[in-house]
C-alpha positions in Angstrom: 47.1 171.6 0.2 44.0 173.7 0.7 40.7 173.2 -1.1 39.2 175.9 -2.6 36.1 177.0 -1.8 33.5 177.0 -4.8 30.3 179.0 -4.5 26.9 178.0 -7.1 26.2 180.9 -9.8 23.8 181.1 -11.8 25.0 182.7 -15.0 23.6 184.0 -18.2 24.3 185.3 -21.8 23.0 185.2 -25.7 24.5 182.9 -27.8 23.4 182.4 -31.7 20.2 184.9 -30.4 19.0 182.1 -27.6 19.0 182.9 -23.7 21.2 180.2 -22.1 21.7 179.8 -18.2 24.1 177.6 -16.5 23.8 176.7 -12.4 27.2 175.5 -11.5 29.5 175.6 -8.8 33.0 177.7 -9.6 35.9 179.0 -7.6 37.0 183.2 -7.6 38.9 182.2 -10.8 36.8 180.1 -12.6 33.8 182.9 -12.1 36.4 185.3 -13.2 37.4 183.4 -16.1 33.7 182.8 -17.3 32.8 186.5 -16.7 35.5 187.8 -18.6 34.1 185.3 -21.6 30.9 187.1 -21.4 28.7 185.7 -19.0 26.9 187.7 -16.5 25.7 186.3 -12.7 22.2 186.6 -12.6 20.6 186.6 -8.6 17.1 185.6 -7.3 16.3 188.6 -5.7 13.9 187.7 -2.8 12.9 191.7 -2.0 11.3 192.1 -4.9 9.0 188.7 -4.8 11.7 186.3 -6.5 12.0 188.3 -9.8 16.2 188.4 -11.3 18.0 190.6 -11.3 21.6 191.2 -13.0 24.2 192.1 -9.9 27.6 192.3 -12.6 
């Protein structure tokens, strides 16, 4: 059996009107899964002097 290969997120999203982030390590599914519940990946753009921005 293969392992497979799980990438860090960082993802976002509103619940009961508070900003919550979560920086964990998914699979393709798992990020599929989440996104698909509503969360959104949010990057650290380094171009633009290490302000976010939303790449979903």
């Amino acid at each position: 059996m293969s392992r497979k290969n799980k990438r860090w997120y960082l993802l976002f999203r509103i619940e009961n009107e508070q900003k919550v982030t979560v920086y964990e390590p998914l699979t393709f599914h798992e990020l599929n899964k989440k996104l698909r519940a509503g969360w959104r990946v949010i990057s650290l753009d380094h171009a633009e002097g290490g302000k976010y921005r939303d790449i979903s």
